[in-house]
C-alpha positions in Angstrom: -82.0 133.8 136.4 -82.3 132.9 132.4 -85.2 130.7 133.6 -87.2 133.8 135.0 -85.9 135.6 132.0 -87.9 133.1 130.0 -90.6 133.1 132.0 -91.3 137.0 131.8 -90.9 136.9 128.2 -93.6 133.8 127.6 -95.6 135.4 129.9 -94.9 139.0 128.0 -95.9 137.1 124.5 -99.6 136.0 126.2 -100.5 139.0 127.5 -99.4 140.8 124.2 -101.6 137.8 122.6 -104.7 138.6 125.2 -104.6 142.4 124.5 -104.6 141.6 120.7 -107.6 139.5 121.1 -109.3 142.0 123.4 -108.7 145.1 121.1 -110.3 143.5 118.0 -113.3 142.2 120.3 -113.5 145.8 121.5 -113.5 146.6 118.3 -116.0 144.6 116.5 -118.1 144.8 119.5 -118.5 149.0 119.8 -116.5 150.5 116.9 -118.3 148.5 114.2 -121.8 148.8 116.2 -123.6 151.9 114.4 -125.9 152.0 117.2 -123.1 153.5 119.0 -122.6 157.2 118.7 -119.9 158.2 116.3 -118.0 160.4 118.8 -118.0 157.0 121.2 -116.4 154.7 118.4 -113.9 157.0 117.7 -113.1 157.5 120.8 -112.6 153.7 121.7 -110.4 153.4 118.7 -108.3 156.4 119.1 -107.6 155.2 122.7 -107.0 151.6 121.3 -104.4 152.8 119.2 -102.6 155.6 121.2 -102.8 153.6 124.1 -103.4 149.9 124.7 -101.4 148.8 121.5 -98.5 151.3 121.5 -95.7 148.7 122.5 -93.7 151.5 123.5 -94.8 152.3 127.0 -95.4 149.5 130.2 -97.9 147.6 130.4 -99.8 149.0 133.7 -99.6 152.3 131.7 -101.3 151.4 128.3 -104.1 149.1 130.1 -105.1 151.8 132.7 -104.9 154.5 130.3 -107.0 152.7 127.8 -109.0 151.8 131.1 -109.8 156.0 131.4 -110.4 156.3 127.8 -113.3 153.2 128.2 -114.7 154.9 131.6 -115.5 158.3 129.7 -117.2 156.4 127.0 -119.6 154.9 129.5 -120.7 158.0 130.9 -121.9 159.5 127.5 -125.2 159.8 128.0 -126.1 158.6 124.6 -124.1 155.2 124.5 -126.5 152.2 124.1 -126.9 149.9 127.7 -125.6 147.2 125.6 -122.2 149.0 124.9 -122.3 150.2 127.9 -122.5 146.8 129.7 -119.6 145.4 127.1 -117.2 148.4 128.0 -117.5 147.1 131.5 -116.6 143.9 130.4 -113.6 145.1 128.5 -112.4 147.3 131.7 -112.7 143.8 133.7 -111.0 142.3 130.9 -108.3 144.7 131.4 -107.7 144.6 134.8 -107.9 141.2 134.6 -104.8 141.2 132.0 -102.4 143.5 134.8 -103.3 141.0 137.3 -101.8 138.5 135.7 -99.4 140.0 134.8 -98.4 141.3 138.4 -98.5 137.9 140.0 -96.5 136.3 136.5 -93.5 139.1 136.7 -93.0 138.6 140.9 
């Protein structure tokens, strides 16, 4: 049982590691790009913040959440293909990270 224990909480400390990672990527990537609308960065950051690094709530919760947030951006009609194409990445990013993490916790 400690063994599993251990297991979840390395496992825990990666993903927490990958969704570091992915937020500053995210962020360099479309809230530092000023070809992006202002409303869209904020957007992305606001839902960075509230959701996908607020420790508080599971894990599932703050990726899909943060997943919702990214989807609205996309349909803006003013956001750059480019930005566009990289918030697609990050939303594969993302459900790439609850995977993991599903097949890890079992």
């Amino acid at each position: 049982m400690r063994a599993h224990q251990a297991l979840i909480l390395g496992v825990l400390f990666m993903v927490e590691e990958m969704i570091s990672d992915l937020s500053q990527d995210i962020r360099v990537s479309i809230a530092e790009d000023s070809s992006v609308p202002r409303n869209v960065r904020s957007n992305v950051v606001t839902g960075l913040e509230t959701y996908l690094m607020n420790e508080k709530d599971d894990l599932d919760l703050r990726i899909y959440s943060t997943i919702s947030v990214l989807e609205e951006q996309i349909n803006d009609t003013n956001i750059p293909q480019h930005a566009r194409t990289r918030l697609f990445e990050f939303i594969r990013d993302l459900e790439g990270i609850v995977r993991k993490w599903d097949n890890k916790a079992k």
